[in-house]
C-alpha positions in Angstrom: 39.4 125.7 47.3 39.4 124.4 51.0 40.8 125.2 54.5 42.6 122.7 56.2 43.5 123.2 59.7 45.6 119.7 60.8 48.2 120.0 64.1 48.2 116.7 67.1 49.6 119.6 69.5 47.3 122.2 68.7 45.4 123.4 72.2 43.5 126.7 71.1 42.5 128.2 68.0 41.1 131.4 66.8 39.8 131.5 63.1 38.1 135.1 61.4 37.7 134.7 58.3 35.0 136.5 57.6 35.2 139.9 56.2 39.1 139.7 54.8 40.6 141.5 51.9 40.3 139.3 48.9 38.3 136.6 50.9 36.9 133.3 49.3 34.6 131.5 51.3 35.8 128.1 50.7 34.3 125.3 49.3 35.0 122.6 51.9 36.8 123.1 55.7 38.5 120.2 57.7 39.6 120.4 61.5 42.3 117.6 61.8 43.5 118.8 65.8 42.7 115.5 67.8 44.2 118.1 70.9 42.1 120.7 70.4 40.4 122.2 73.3 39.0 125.4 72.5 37.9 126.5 69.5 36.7 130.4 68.5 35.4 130.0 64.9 33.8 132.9 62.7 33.6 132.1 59.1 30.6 131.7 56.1 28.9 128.1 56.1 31.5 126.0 53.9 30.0 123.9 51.0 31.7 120.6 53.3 33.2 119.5 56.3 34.4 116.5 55.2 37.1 116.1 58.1 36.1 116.9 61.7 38.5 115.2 64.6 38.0 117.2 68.0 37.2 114.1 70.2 38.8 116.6 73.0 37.3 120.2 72.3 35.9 121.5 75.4 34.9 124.7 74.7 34.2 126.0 70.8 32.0 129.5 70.2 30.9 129.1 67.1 29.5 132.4 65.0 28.6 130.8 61.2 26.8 133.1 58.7 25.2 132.5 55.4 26.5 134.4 52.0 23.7 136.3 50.6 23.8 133.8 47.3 23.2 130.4 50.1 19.7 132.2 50.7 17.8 131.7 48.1 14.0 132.8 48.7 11.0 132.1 46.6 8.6 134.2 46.4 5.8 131.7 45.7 6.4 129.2 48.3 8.8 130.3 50.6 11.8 127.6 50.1 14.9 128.1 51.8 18.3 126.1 50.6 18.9 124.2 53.2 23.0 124.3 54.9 23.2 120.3 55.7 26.8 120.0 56.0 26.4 122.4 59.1 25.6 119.3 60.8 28.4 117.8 60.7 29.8 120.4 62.3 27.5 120.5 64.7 27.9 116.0 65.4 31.8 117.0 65.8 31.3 119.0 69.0 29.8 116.1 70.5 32.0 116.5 73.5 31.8 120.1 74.1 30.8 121.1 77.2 30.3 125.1 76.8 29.3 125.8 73.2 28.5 129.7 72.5 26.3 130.0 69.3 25.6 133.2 67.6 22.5 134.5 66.3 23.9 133.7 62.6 24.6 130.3 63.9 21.6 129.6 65.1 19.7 131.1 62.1 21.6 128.9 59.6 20.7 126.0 61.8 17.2 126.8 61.8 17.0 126.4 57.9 19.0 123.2 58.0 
């Protein structure tokens, strides 16, 4: 399953998923909101991003965590799966000019 969030108008926008009855993380996420200026996003790293337009974002807080099945540690040599498609994430707030990252974020981005 994937999220799709797709609007020309769209100024703000506040996303929670995280912690919802009956709650899927989903497999890819897409932000279609040319518009957009501020974005408040909490949700579990998505599999993709495979659609990112927010040439205009200005402001985006960003709070991303891992599932406890996207960690996967070895004992013997201590390899992490890595979150790659954070990145593009990441690339698409290229504009931004106040980010706010939280510690999850910046812990998933550290294993990237």
């Amino acid at each position: 399953t994937g999220v799709t969030v797709s609007s020309a108008s769209l100024k703000n926008l506040t996303i929670y998923a995280f912690g919802s009855v009956g709650f899927k993380n989903p497999k890819s996420t897409c932000f279609d909101t040319p518009s957009l200026l501020y974005l408040d996003y909490t949700d579990t790293v998505s599999e993709d991003y495979p659609k990112l337009n927010l040439e205009h974002l200005v402001e985006a807080r960003l709070n991303i965590m891992p599932r406890l099945s996207q960690f996967k540690l070895d004992v013997e040599d201590d390899e992490v799966r890595p979150f790659g498609n954070v990145w593009k994430l990441l690339s698409a707030l290229r504009n931004v000019r106040k980010l706010g990252l939280s510690y999850d974020t910046l812990e998933v981005i550290s294993v990237c």
